[in-house]
VEXMARNU-981626 format. One record per residue (C-alpha): residue in three letters; x negated, y negated, z negated. Coordinates in steps of 0.25 Angstrom, whole numbers, padded with zeros to 4 digits, always signed. Example, Ala and Ser with C-alpha at 12.3 -4.5 7.8 and 13.67 -1.06 7.14 Angstrom:
<sites>
ala-0049+0018-0031/ser-0055+0004-0029/
</sites>
This chain:
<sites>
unk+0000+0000+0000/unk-0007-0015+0004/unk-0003-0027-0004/unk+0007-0033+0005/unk+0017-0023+0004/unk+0026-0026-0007/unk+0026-0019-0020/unk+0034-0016-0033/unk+0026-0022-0045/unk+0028-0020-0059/unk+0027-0030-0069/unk+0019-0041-0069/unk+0016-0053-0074/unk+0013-0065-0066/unk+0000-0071-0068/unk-0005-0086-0069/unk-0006-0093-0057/unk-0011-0106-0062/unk-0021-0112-0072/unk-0015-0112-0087/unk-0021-0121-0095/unk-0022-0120-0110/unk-0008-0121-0114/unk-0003-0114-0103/unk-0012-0101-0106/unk-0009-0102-0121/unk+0007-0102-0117/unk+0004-0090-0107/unk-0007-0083-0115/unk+0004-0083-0128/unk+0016-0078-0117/unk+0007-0066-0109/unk-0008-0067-0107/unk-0007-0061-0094/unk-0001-0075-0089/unk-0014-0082-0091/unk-0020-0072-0079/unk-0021-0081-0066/unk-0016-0071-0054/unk-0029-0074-0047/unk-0034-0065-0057/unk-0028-0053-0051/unk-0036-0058-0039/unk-0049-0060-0044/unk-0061-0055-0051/unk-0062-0067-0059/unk-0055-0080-0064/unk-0061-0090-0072/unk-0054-0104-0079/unk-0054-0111-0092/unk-0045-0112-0103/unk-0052-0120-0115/unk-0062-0110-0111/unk-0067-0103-0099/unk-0063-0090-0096/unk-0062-0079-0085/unk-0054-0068-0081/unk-0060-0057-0075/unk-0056-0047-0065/unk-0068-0041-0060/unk-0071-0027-0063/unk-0085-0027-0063/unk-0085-0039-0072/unk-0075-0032-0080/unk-0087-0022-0083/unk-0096-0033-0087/unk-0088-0039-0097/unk-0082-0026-0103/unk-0095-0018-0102/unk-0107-0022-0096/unk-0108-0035-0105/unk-0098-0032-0115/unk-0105-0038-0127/unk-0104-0053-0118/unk-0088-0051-0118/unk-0083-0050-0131/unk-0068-0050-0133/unk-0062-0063-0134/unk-0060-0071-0147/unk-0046-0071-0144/unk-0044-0057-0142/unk-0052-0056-0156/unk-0042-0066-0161/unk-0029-0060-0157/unk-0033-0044-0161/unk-0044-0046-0172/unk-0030-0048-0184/unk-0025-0034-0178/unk-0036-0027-0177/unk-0047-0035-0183/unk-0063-0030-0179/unk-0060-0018-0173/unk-0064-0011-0160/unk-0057-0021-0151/unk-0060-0034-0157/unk-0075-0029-0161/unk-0088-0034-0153/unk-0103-0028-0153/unk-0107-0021-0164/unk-0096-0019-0171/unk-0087-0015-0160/unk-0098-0005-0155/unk-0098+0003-0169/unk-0083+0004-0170/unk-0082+0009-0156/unk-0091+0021-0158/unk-0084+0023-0173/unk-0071+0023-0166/unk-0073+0031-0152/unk-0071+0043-0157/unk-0060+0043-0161/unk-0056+0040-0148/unk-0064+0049-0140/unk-0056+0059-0132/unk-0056+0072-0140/unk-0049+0064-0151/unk-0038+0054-0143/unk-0033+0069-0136/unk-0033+0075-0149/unk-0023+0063-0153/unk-0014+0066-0142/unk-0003+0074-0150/unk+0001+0060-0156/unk+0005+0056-0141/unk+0011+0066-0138/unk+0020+0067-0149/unk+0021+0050-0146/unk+0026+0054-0133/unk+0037+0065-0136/unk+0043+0054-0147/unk+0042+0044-0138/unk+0050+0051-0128/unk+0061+0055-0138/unk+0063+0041-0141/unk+0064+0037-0126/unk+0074+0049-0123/unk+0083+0044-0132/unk+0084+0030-0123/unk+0089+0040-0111/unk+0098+0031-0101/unk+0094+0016-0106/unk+0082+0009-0107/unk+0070+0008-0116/unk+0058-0001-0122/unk+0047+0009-0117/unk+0037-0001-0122/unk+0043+0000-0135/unk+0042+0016-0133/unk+0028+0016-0130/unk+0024+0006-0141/unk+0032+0016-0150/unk+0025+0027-0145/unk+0011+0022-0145/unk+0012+0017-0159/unk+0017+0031-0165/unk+0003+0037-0156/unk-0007+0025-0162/unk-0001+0026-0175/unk+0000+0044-0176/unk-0017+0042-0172/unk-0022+0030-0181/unk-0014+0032-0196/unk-0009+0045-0191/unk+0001+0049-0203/unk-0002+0038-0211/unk+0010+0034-0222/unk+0002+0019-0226/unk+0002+0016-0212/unk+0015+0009-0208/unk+0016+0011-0192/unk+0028+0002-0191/unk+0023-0009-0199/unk+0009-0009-0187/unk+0018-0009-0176/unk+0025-0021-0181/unk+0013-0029-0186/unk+0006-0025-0171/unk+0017-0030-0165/unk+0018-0043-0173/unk+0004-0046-0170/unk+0004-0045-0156/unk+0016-0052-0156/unk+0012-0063-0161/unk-0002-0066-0166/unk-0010-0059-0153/unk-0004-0071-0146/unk-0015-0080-0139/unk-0016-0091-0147/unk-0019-0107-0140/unk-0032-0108-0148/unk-0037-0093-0142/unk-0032-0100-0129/unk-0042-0113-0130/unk-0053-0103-0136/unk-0052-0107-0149/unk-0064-0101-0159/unk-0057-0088-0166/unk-0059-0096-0179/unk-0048-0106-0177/unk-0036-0100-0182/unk-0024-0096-0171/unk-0011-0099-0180/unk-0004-0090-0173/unk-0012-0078-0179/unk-0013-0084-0193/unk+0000-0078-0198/unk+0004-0068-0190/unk-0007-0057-0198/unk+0002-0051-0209/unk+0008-0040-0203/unk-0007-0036-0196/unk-0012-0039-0211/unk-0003-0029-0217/unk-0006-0017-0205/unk-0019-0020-0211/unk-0018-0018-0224/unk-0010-0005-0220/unk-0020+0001-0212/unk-0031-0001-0221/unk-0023+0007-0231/unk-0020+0019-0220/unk-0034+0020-0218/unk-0040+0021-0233/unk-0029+0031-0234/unk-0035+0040-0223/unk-0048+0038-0230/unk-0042+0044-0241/unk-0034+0056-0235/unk-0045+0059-0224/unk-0041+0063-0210/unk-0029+0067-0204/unk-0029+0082-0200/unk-0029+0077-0184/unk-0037+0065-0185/unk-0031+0051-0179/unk-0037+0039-0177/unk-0039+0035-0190/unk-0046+0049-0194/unk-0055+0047-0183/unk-0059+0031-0185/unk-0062+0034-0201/unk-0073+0045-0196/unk-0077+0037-0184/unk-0092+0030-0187/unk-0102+0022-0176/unk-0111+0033-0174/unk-0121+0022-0172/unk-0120+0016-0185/unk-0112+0025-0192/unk-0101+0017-0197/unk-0087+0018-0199/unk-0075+0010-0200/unk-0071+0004-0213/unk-0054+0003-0216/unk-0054-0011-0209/unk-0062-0006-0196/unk-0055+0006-0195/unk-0041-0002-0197/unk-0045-0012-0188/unk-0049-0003-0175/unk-0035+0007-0179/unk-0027-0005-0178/unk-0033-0010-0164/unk-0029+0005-0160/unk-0017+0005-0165/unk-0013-0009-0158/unk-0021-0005-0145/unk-0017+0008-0146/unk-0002+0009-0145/unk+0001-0005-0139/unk-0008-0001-0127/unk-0003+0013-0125/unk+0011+0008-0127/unk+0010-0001-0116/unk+0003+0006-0106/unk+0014+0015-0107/unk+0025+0005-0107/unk+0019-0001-0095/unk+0019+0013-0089/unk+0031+0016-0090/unk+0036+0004-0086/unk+0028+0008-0073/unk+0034+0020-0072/unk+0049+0015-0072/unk+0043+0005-0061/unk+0039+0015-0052/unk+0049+0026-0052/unk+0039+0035-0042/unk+0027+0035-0053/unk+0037+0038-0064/unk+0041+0049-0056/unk+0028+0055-0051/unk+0021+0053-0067/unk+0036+0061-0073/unk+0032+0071-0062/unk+0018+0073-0069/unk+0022+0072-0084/unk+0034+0082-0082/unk+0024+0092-0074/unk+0013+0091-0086/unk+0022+0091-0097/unk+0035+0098-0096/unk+0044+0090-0105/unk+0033+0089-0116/unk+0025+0077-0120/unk+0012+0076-0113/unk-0002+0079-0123/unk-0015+0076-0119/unk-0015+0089-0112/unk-0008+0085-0102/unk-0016+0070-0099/unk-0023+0077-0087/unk-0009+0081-0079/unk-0005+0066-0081/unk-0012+0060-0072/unk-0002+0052-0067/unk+0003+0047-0077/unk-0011+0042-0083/unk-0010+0034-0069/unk+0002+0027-0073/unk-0004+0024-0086/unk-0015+0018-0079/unk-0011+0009-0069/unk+0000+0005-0081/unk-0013+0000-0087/unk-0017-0007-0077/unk-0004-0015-0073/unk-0002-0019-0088/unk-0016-0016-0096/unk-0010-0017-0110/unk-0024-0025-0112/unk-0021-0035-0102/unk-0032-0045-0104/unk-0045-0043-0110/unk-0052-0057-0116/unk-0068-0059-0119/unk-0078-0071-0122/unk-0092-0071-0115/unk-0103-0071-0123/unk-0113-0073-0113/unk-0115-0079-0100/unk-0111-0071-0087/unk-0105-0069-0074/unk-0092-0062-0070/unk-0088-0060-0056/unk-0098-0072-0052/unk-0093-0082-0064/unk-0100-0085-0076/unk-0096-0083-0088/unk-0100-0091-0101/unk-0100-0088-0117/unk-0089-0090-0121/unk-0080-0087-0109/unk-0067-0081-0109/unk-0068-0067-0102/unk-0055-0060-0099/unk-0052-0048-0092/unk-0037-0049-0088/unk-0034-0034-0088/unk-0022-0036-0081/unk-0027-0045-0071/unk-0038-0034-0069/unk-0028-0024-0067/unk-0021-0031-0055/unk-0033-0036-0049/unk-0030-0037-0032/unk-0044-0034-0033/unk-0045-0021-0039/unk-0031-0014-0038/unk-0023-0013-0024/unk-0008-0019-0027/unk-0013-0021-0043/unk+0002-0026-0045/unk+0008-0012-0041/unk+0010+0000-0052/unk+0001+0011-0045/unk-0003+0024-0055/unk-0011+0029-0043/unk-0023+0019-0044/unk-0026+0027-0055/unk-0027+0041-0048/unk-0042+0038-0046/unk-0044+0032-0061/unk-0059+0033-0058/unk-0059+0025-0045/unk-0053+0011-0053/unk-0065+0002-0056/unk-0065+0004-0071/unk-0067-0010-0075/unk-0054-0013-0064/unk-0046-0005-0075/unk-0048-0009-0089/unk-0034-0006-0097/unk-0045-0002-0108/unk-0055-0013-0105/unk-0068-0006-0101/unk-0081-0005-0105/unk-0086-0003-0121/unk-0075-0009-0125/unk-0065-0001-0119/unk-0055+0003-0127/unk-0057+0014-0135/unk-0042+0021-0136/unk-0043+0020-0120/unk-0040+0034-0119/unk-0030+0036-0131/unk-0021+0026-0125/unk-0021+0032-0111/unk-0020+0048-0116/unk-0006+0042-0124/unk-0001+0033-0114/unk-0001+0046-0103/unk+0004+0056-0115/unk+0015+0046-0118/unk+0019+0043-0103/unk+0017+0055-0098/unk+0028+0061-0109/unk+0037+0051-0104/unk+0038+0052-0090/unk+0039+0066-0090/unk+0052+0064-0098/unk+0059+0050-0094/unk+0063+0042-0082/unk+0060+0028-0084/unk+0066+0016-0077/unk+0065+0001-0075/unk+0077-0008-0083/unk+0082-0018-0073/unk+0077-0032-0079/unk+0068-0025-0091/unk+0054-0026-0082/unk+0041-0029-0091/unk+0034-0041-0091/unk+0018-0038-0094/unk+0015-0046-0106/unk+0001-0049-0113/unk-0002-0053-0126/unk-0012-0044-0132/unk-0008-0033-0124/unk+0001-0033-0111/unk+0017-0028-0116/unk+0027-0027-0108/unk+0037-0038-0112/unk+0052-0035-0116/unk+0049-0020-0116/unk+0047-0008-0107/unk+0062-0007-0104/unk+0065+0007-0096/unk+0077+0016-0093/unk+0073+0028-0097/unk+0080+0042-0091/unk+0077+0055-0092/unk+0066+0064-0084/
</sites>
């Protein structure tokens, strides 16, 4: 197919089409980041401009290396990614830089490694057969399937971090995650300007209580563990408290090891719940690749829910997962601050330069992907053939992240499970509009009708 014939496109959003001052971007960063993308982006490999500060968006895969692996210790994450997750999840492994980044990420990888993510799998499966219980009973109306799939995901992340654990109060998480990214991971005028992080944002001074409180409670989950030892199949917990840099030898203390289990638990299953909300939303899109992956889940399961078993007869279906991420990457735009001189694609870059990588610009670069707006599971039947800095719903590089794989092996179980036993459709009137604000959410819902198999 070229690109003059015409073609169906799922959601978008519209980007920016003229400059936006500082008040402009402040109004459009606070109602969806993505807006703040010009559309030349999706045209070139760089765009550069001032705000207050300088900064550039890059496009460029081979720049995309530099900056994510190659010189990684000159790109820092931004101070106001830092400013916005460092009250949720404090110092852990994705706000960390250098040293202290490098030990936790040897303490923490294997926890991670694939032998132990497979071996956590059960708690997926079962996810998905409750998951599908509950949607069976909303036969012959319409459903939230984001709402599902936030459900869902939370009963996984939650069954693998405090697994069994009575002084961990999951309801009283969800809400206070919610709140947060509600209200105080909002960009802020003074994060706009570039503002040092020591100025206080008022919008963040008194919103922390219920983060304080999750806090409070986690610490207490975790001493107890101390105290009761492991489970009999460890989770996640289990596994970080015996976790030590083999390097240096050090282990997390209570506030590390709360600090890096609450960035999994709020990476974990809000990333997992949208990549699977987005594709299904795809799927009720395109009625011929929800009918070709049912075919597939029906064959390889039978009316069961899919385990880990069957990943490697789901190939299709991992497809759709993939090029779900890479129309609505739930880690949308990635931010960081030059440390050094240098030059991207041809343009220098000073200290102290804004870096950003807009993921979803990336992601429908004309550049890199034929038809970039148009749903197509197949680009991914040669996964190896796609530049891998082109593709970076993970980021890339050292930095990448490190439940990568525990995300994608749930998403395909969950999915998987779910096609084989449903037929979803569109509701008239009820399409998603891509959102971004710390990650991309589907505003108003995922609203489905949902029938049987």
């Amino acid at each position: 197919m070229d690109g003059s014939e015409t073609i169906a496109i799922p959601a978008r959003v519209p980007l920016a089409n003229t400059p936006l001052g500082v008040m402009a971007s402040l109004r459009t960063g606070r109602r969806n980041v993505l807006e703040l993308i010009p559309e030349i982006a999706t045209r070139q490999p760089m765009v550069s401009g001032r705000t207050v500060k300088r900064w550039h968006m890059v496009m460029d895969p081979g720049a995309n290396r530099r900056i994510l692996k190659d010189r990684v210790e000159d790109y820092p994450k931004s101070d106001v990614t830092k400013l916005i997750l460092k009250p949720a999840i404090g110092d852990s492994l994705f706000i960390a830089e250098g040293a202290h980044w490098l030990w936790q990420r040897r303490a923490a990888a294997p926890a991670f490694s694939v032998r132990h993510v497979q071996a956590l799998a059960p708690v997926m499966t079962a996810a998905a057969e409750r998951a599908a219980e509950r949607i069976a009973a909303q036969f012959g109306r319409a459903a939230d399937l984001f709402e599902e799939m936030v459900t869902a995901t939370f009963e996984v992340i939650s069954d693998v971090t405090f697994s069994g654990d009575e002084a961990f109060d999951r309801d009283a998480v969800h809400v206070a995650i919610g709140d947060y990214i509600a209200s105080t991971a909002r960009v802020s005028f003074l994060d706009i300007i570039g503002a040092p992080m020591w100025v206080p944002r008022p919008s963040r001074l008194f919103a922390g209580r219920a983060m304080r409180e999750m806090k409070t409670m986690a610490d207490r989950a975790i001493d107890r563990r101390r105290e009761t030892g492991a489970r009999p199949i460890p989770d996640l917990l289990d596994l970080l408290l015996e976790g030590e840099d083999p390097e240096t030898k050090r282990r997390m203390n209570t506030a590390e090891l709360r600090d890096n289990l609450l960035a999994f638990i709020v990476a974990g299953h809000e990333t997992t719940a949208l990549s699977l909300a987005w594709s299904l939303y795809l799927c009720a899109f395109d009625p011929a690749v929800q009918a070709r992956a049912r075919e597939e889940a029906q064959a390889a399961l039978g009316g069961r829910a899919a385990t880990v078993e069957d990943l490697p007869k789901l190939g299709y279906c991992r497809q759709i997962v993939d090029e779900a991420l890479r129309l609505y990457p739930p880690a949308a735009f990635l931010s960081r601050t030059a440390k050094a001189h240098d030059t991207l694609c041809g343009r220098e870059v000073r200290p102290g330069d804004t870096v950003m990588l807009p993921i979803y610009a990336l992601h429908r670069s004309h550049k890199l992907w034929p038809n970039p707006d148009r749903f197509d599971p197949d680009r991914f039947a040669d996964a190896g053939a796609i530049d891998r800095f082109a593709y970076l719903p993970f980021g890339g590089g050292p930095r990448i992240c490190i439940g990568a794989s525990f995300a994608l092996q749930e998403a395909v179980i969950v999915l998987a499970t779910l096609l084989s036993r449903f037929r979803f459709s569109q509701v008239t009137g009820r399409e998603p509009k891509p959102v971004l604000i710390v990650t991309l959410r589907p505003e108003g819902g995922v609203w489905l009708n949902v029938a049987d198999a």
